[in-house]
N, C-alpha and C positions, 0 to 999 in steps of 0.2 A: 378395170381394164382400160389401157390409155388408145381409144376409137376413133381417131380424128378422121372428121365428114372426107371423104373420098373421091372430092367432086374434081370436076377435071377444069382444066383452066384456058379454056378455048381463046383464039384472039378475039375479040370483043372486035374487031373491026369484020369478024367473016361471020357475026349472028347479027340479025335484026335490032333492032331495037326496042328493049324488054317493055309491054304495054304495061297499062296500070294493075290489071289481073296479074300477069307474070309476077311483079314487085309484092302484092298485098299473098300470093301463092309461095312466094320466097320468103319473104317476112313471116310467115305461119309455120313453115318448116321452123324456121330458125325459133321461135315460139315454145313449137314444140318438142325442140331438143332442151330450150333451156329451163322446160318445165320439170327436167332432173334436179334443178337447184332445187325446188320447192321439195320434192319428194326428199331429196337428203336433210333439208331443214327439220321436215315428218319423222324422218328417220331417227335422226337426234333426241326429239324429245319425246318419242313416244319408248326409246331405249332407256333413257331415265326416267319413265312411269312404268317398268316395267313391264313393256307390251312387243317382247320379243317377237311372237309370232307376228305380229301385225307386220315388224320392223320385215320379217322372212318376204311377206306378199311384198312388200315396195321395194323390195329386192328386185323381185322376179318382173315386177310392174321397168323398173331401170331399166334392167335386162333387152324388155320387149322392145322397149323407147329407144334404147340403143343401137338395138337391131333393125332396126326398121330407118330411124332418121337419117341416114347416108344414103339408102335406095330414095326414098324419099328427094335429097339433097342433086340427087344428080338428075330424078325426072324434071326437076323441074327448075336444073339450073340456077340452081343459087349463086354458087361462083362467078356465074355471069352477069346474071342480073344486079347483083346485090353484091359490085367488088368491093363496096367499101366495109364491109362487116366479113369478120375474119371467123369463119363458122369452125374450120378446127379450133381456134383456140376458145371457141365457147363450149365444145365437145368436151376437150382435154380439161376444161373448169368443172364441166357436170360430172367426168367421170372419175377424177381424181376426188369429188365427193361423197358421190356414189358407189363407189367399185374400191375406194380407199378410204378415208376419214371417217366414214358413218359408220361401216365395218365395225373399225376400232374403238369405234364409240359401243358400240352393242356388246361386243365381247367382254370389254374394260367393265361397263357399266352390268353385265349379268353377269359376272362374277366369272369367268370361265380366263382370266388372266391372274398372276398372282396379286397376293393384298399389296395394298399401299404402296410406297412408290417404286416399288420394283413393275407393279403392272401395267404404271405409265410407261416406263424404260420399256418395255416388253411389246406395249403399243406403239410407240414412237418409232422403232427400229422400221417395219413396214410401210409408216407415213413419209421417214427419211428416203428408204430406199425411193418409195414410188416417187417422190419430190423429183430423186435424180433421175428416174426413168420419163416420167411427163416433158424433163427439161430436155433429153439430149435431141438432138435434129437425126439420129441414126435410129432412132426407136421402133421405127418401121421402117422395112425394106421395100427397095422398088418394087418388086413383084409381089407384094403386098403379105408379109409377115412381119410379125412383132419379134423382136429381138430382146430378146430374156425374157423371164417369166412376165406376162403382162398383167400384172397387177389385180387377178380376180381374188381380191382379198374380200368377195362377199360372198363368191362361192366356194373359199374355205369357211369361211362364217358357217354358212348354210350345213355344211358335214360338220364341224364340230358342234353344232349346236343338234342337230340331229342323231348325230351316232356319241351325243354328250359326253363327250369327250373331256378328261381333269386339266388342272392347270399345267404338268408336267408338259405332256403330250400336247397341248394346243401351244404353248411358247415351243417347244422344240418344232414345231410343226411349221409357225409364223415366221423362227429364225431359218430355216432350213428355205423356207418359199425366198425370205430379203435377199440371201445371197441368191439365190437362182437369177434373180432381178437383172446380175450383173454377171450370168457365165452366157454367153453367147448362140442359146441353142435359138432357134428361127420357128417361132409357135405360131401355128396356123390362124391365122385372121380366118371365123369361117363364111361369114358372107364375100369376103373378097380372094382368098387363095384358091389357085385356080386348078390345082389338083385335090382330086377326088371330091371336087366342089358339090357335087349332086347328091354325095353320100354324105358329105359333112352336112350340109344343110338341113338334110331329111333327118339327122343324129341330133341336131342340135335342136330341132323344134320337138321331136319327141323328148329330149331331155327337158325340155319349159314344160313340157306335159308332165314329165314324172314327179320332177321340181312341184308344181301346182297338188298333184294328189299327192305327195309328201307330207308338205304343208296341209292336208285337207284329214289326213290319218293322223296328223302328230296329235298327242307326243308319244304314240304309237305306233309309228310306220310297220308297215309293212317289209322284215328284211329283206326281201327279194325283189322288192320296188326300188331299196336303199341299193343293192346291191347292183342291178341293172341299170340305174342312174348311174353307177361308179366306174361302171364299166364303158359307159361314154369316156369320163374324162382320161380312162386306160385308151379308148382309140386314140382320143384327141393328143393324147403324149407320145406315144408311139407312132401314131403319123408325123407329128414335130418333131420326134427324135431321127426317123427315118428320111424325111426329105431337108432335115440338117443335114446329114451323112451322104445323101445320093447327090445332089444339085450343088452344083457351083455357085458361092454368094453372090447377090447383087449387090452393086452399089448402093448405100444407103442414102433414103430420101431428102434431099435439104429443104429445110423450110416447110 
């Protein structure tokens, strides 16, 4: 999912002047978002030893890391402090690895894409799409939504590997999310979209919850655990289909 840090860009001439703590405080944020790179690294070869479940937890570990380093980005003013280091585009690096590439790695590599080189063709559609999604400057909307599907191609992973899903169903599944990529519907950012922000949030931490005892049951979950976990990402499309349709578009974000 392409997350770029959120931080606001205040004139540097109306803050103070950031002390040595501020800097070494900003420098660890930024740390800790790019500690993503290493876990996709994990993710990669622990997918060719066979250690899918593993690969599911540093899934969920991304997820948290994701969710959290923008709150993080803005208490403590990184943008300000630290203008010379460009924290979205270190975002948009961890998450086009994490949330894209490693994905495609895990499915290709356990078999749940077709043989031989049709299943790289079948992997690669998803990496192109996300490619052109990480690239555009409209990706995200001023009033803070993602514009076409944004790229959770680790939480399809997670349902196809859980509700193990054949090769048929999981390519038509991959192909049907790439074009979403590029039809214009406004998918709710949920730590930052500001309607029904208090109910998305409370949805989405209990869904890291279900996610976790998912993983903690397999490779026998519990359906009704499966199925209320599915039933979030039915809010979460239903709210983005509906405040497509009610709200007037924002101008999209440059830069």
């Amino acid at each position: 999912m392409p997350t770029p840090h959120p931080d606001p860009s205040p004139d540097p001439s109306q803050s103070p002047d950031p002390s040595p703590w501020d800097r070494v405080a900003a420098g660890t944020v930024h740390a800790y978002t790019a500690t993503g790179a290493v876990l996709a690294l994990l993710m990669v070869h622990l997918s060719y030893a066979g250690e899918v479940l593993a690969v599911l937890w540093l899934f969920l570990l991304a997820m948290v890391i994701d969710g959290t380093d923008g709150f993080l980005a803005r208490h403590f003013r990184v943008a300000t402090v630290l203008p010379g280091f460009d924290g979205a585009l270190l975002d948009n690096i961890v998450d086009y690895l994490t949330y894209a590439f490693a994905p495609m790695v895990l499915l290709w590599s356990a078999g749940y894409l077709p043989d031989g080189w049709l299943g790289g063709v079948v992997a690669a559609v998803p990496l192109l799409a996300s490619c052109v999604q990480f690239s555009r400057a409209d990706a995200k909307t001023e009033d803070h939504f993602f514009l076409g599907f944004p790229s959770y191609w680790n939480v399809a992973a997670f349902y196809i590997i859980v509700l193990d899903t054949g090769t048929g169903l999981t390519t038509a599944l991959l192909l049907v999310l790439s074009v979403l990529v590029f039809v214009p519907v406004r998918y709710v950012y949920p730590s930052r979209t500001e309607a029904a922000w208090g109910l998305t949030m409370t949805l989405t931490v209990a869904w890291l919850a279900l996610y976790a005892v998912i993983l903690l049951q397999h490779p026998s979950p519990s359906p009704w655990l499966v199925a209320l976990s599915g039933a979030y990402l039915v809010y979460y499309t239903g709210l983005s289909l509906w405040l497509t349709l009610r709200a007037p578009w924002s101008q999209p974000r440059v830069g």
